[in-house]
N, C-alpha and C positions, 0 to 999 in steps of 0.2 A: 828795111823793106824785105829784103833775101830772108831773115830772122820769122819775119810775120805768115810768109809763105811756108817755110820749114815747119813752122808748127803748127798751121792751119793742115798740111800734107798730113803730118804727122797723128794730126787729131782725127782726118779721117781715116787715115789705117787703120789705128785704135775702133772706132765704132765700126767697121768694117770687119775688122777682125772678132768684135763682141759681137756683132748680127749673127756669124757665123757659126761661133760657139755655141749659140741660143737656140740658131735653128736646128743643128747638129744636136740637139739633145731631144729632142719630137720622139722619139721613141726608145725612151731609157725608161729599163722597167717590164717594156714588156717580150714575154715571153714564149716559147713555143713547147710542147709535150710531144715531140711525133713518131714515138715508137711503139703507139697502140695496135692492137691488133687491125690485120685488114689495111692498112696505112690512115686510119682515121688518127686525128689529132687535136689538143686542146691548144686554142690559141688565145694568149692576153693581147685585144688590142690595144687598148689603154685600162683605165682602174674601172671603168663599169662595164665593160663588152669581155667577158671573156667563153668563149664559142666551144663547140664542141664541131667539126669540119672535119673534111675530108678534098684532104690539097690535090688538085691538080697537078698535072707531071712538071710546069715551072716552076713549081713550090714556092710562090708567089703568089697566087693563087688560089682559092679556093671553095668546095658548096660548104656553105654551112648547113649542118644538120641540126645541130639544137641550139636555137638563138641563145645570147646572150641573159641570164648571166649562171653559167653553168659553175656550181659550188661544192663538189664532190662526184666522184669518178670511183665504179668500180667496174673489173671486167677480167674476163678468163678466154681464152682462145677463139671461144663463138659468140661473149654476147658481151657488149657495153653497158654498162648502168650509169644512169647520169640524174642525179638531181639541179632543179633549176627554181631559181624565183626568178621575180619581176623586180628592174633595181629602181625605188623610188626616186623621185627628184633631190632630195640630199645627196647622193650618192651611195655607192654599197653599201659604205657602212653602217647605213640605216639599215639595209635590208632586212627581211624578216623571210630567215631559213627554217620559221616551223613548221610550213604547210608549205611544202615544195612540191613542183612539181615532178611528176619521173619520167624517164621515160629508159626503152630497149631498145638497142640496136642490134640488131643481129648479122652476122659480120660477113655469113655467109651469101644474103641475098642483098645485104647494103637496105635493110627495109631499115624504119626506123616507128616504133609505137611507142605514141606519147601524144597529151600529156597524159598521166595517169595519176587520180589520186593514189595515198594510200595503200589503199582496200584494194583497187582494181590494180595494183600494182604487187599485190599479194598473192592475189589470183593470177596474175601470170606468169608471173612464178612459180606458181603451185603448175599452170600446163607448161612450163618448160621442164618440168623435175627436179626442181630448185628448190628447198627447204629458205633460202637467203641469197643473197649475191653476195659474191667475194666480199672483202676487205672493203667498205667503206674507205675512203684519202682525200682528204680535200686538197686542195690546188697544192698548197708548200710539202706535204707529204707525196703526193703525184711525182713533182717536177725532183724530190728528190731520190724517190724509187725509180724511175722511169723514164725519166728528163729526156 
């Protein structure tokens, strides 16, 4: 009887101890970028939510400025470039990054214009005095320049 209890104990520390390790893993993978200018930063919440924000002082926290799913980052001391799609129901990796949206953040007033096709994202460009934006980096070039 003593035998039947020991291992009945023992079985549940076992799936007690595996709940644990299961739950414990809810957020592996994802990532944070927060050394952009202004303290804006890119955050992965999981593999379809990945934000362009601006944290709060608990850094826990924070506004998002350009919903999810933000796919390339460029930026220089005053202005953010950010391209975004829309993630379909398969998940990202269906997405379709040909016609993205853009947008500017300017870093000075924390304004943020967007979406912008294109064209209209050319043109303002052209009234910032911008021939292009920095360096084009998508998220794994980002996080490893930047991290």
């Amino acid at each position: 009887m003593q035998h039947k209890k020991y291992q009945a104990s023992r079985l549940a520390m076992t799936l007690l101890l595996i709940s644990m390790i299961l739950s414990a893993c809810s957020g592996v993978g994802d990532w944070t970028v927060s050394n952009l200018p202004g303290g804006y930063a890119v955050w992965r919440i999981n593999s379809d939510n990945v934000i362009l924000c601006l944290p709060r002082e608990n850094r826990s926290t924070a506004a998002t400025v350009i919903e999810t799913y933000v796919f390339e980052l460029a930026f220089n001391e005053d202005y953010i470039f950010a391209k975004r799609a829309d993630v379909p129901e398969g998940g990202w990796r269906y997405m379709d990054k040909s016609n993205p949206d853009y947008y500017i953040v300017t870093v000075a007033d924390r304004s943020c214009s967007g979406p912008l096709d294109e064209t209209a994202f050319a043109e303002a460009l052209q009234a910032l005095e911008l021939d292009e934006p920095p360096e084009w980096m998508n998220m794994q070039t980002l996080r490893r320049r930047v991290g």
